[in-house]
Backbone as JSON Lines, residues from 0, in Angstrom:
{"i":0,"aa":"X","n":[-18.55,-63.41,-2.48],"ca":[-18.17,-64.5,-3.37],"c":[-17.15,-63.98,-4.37]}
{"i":1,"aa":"X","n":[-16.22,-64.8,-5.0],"ca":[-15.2,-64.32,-5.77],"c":[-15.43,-64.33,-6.86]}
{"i":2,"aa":"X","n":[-15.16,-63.61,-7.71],"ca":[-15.37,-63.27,-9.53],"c":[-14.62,-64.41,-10.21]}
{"i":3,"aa":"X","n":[-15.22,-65.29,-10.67],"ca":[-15.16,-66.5,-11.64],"c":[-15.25,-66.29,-13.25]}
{"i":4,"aa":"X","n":[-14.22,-66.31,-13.63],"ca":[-14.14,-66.42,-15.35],"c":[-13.91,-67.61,-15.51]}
{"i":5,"aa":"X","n":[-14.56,-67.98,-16.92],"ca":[-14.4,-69.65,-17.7],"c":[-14.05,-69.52,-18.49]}
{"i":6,"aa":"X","n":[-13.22,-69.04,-19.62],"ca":[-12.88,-68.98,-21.44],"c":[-13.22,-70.3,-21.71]}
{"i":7,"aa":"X","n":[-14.38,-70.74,-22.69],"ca":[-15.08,-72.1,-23.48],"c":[-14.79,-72.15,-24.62]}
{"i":8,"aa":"X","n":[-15.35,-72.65,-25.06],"ca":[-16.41,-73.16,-26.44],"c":[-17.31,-73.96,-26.81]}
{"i":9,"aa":"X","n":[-18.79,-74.09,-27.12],"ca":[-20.02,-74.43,-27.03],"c":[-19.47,-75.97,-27.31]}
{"i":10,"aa":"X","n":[-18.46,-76.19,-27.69],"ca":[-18.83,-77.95,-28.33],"c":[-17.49,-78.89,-27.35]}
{"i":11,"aa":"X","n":[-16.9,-78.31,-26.08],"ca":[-15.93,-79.19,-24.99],"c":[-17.05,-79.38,-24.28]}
{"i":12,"aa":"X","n":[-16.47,-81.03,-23.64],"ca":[-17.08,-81.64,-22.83],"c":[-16.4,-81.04,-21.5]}
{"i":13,"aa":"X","n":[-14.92,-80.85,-21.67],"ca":[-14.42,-80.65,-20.41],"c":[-14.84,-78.89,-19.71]}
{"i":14,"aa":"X","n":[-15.52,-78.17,-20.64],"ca":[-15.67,-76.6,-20.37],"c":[-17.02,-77.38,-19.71]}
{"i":15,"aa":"X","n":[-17.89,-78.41,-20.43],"ca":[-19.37,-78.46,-19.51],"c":[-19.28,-79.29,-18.41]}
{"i":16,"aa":"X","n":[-17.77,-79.72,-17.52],"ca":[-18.09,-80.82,-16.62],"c":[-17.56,-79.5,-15.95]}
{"i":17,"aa":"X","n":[-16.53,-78.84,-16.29],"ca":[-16.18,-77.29,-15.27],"c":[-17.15,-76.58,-14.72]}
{"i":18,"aa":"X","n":[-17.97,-76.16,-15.81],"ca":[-19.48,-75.28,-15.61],"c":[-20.29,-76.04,-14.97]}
{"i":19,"aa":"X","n":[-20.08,-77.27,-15.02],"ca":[-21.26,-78.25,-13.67],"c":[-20.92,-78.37,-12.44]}
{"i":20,"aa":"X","n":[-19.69,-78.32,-11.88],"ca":[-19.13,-78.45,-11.46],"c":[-19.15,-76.74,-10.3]}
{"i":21,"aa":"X","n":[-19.04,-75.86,-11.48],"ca":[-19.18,-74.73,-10.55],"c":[-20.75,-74.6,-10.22]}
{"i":22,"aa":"X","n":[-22.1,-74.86,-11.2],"ca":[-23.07,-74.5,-10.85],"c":[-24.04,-75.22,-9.74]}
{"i":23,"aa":"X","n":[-23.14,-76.92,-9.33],"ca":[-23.73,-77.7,-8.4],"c":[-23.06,-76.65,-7.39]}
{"i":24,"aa":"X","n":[-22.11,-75.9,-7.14],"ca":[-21.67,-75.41,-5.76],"c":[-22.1,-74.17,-5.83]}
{"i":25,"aa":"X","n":[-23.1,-73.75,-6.43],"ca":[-24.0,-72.78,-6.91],"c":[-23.31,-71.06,-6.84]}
{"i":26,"aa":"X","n":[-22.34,-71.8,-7.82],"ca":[-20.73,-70.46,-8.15],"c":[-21.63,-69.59,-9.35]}
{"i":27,"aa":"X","n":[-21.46,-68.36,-9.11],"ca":[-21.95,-68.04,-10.58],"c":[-20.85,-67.29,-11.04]}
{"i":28,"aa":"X","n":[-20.47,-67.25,-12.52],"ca":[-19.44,-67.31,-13.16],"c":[-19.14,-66.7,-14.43]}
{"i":29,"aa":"X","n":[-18.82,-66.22,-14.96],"ca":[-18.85,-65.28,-16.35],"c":[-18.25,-66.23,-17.34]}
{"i":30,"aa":"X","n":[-18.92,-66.55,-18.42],"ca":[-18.31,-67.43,-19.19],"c":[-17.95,-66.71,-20.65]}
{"i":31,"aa":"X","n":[-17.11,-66.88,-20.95],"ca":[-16.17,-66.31,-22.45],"c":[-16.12,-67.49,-23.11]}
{"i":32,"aa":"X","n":[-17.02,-67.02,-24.36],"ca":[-16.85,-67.85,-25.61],"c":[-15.61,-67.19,-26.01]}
{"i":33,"aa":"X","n":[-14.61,-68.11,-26.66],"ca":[-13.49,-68.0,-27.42],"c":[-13.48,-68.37,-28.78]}
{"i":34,"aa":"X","n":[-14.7,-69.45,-29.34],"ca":[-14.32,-70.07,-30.43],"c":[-14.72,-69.22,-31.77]}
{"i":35,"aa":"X","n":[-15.11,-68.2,-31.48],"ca":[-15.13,-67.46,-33.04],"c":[-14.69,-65.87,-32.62]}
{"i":36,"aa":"X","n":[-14.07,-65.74,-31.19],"ca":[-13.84,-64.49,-30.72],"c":[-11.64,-64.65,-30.78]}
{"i":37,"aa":"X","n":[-11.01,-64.52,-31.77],"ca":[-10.2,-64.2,-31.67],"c":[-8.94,-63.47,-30.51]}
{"i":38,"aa":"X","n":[-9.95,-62.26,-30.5],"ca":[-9.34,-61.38,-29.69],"c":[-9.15,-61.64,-28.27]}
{"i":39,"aa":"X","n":[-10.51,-62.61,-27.74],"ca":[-10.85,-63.17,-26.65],"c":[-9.81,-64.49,-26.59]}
{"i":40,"aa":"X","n":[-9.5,-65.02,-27.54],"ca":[-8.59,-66.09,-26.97],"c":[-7.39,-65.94,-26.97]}
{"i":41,"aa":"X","n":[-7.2,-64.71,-27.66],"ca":[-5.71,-64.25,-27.56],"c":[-5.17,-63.48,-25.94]}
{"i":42,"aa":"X","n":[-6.58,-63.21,-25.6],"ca":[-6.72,-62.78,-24.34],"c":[-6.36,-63.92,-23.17]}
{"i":43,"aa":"X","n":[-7.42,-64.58,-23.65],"ca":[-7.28,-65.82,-22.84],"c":[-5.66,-66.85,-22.52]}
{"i":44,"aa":"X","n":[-5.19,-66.39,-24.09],"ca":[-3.74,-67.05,-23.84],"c":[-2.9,-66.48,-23.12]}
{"i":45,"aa":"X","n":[-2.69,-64.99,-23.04],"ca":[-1.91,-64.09,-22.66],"c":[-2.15,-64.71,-20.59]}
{"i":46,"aa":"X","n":[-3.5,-64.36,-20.44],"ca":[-3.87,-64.34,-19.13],"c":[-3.13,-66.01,-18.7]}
{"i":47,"aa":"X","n":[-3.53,-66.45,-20.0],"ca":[-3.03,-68.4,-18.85],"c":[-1.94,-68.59,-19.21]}
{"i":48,"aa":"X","n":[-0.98,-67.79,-19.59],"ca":[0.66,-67.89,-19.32],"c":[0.93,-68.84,-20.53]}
{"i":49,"aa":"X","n":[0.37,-68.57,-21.56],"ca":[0.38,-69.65,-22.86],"c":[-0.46,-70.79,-23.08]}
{"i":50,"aa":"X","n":[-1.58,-70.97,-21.96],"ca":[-2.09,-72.05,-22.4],"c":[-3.6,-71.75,-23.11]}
{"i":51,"aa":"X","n":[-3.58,-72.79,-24.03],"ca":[-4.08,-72.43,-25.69],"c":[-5.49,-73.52,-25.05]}
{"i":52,"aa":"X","n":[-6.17,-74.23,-24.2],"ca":[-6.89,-75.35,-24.22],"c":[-8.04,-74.69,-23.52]}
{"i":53,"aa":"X","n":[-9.19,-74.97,-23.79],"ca":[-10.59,-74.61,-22.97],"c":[-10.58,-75.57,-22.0]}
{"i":54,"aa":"X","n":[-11.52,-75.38,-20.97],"ca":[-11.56,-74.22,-20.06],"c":[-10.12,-73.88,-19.42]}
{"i":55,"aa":"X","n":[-10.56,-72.69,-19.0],"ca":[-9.17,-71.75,-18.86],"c":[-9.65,-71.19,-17.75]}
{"i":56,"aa":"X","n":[-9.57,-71.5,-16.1],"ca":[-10.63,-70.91,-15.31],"c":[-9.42,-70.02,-13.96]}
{"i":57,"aa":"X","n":[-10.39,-68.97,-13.86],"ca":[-9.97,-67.7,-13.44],"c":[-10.29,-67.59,-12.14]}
{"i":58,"aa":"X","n":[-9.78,-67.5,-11.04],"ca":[-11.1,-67.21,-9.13],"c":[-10.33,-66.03,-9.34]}
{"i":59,"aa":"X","n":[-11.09,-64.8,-9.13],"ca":[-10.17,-63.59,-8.49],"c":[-8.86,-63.11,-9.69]}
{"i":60,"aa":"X","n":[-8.97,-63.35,-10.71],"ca":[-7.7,-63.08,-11.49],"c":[-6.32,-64.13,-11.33]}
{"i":61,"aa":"X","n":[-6.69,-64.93,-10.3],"ca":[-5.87,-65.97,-9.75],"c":[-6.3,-67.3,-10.82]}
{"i":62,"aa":"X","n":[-5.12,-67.76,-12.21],"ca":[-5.39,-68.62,-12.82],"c":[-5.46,-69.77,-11.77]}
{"i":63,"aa":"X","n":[-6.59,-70.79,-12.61],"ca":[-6.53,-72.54,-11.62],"c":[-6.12,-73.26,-12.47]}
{"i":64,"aa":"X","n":[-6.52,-72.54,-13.9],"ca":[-6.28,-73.67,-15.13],"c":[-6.95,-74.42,-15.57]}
{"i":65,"aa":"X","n":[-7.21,-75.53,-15.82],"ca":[-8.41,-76.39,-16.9],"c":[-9.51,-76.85,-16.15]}
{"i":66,"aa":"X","n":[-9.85,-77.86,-16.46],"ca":[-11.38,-78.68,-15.44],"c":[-10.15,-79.72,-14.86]}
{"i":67,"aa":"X","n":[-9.49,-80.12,-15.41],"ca":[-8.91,-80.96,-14.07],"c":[-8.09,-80.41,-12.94]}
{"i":68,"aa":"X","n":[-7.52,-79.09,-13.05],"ca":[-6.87,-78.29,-11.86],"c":[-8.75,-77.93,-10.95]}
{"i":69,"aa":"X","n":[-9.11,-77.84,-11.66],"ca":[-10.67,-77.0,-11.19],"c":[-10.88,-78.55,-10.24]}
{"i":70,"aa":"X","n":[-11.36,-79.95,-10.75],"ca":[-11.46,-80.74,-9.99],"c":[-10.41,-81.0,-9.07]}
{"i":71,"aa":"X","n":[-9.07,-81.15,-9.19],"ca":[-7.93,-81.49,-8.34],"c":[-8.54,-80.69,-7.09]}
{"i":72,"aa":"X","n":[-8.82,-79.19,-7.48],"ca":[-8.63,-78.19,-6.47],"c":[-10.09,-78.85,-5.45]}
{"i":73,"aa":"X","n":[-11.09,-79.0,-5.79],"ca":[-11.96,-79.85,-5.36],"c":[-11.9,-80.65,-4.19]}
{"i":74,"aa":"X","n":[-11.09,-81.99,-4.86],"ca":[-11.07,-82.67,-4.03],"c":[-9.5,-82.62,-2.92]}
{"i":75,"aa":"X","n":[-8.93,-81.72,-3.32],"ca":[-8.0,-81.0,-2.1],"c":[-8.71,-80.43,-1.01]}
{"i":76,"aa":"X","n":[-9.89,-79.97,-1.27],"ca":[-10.69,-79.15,-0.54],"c":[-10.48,-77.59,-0.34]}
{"i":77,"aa":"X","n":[-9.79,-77.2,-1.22],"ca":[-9.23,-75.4,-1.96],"c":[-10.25,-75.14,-2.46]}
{"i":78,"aa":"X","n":[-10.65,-75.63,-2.94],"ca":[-12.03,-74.85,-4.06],"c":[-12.89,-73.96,-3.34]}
{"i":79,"aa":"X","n":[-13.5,-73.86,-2.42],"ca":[-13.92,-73.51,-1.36],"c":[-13.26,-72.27,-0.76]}
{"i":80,"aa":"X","n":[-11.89,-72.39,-0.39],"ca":[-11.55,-71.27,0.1],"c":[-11.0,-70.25,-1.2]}
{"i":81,"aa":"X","n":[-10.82,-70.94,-2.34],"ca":[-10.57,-70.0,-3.42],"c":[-11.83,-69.41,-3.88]}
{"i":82,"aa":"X","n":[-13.01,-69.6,-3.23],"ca":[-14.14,-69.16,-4.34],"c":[-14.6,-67.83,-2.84]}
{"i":83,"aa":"X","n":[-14.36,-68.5,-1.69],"ca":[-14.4,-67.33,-0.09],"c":[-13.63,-66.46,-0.46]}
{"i":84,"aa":"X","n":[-12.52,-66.73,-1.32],"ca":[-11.42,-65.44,-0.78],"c":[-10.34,-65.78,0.01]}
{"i":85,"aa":"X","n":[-10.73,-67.41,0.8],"ca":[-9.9,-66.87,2.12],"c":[-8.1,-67.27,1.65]}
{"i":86,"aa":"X","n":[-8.42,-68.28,0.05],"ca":[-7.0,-68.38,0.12],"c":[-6.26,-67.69,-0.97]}
């Protein structure tokens, strides 16, 4: 299975429809609080090519980008082979 990062913060709706989203397809996933971790979101910006918005989601070091790239990828039917590896 592929290494899943989330950069959050306890109070987005869109970081908890991401995290539902991965845990109905029973993804398990490393989640990064950002909202009182500085260093971590400066991280987080660097890694998503400037983007400043939670969730910020990671397959493999391979950015997807927010909960709606995360759903797009979904219902493309990618999600799947991005979480195998195979793509």
């Amino acid at each position: 299975m592929a290494k899943v990062e989330i950069y959050t913060t306890p109070i987005c709706g869109f970081c908890f429809r991401a995290k539902s989203l991965l845990t109905k397809k029973g993804v398990e996933f490393e989640e990064i609080d950002v909202m009182m971790d500085g260093a971590r979101k400066a991280e987080m910006i660097k890694r998503a090519n400037g983007g400043r918005t939670v969730p910020q989601i990671f397959i493999d070091d391979r950015h997807i980008g927010g909960c709606d790239e995360l759903f797009q990828s979904e219902f493309a039917g990618e999600l799947d082979g991005f979480l195998s590896g195979a793509v």
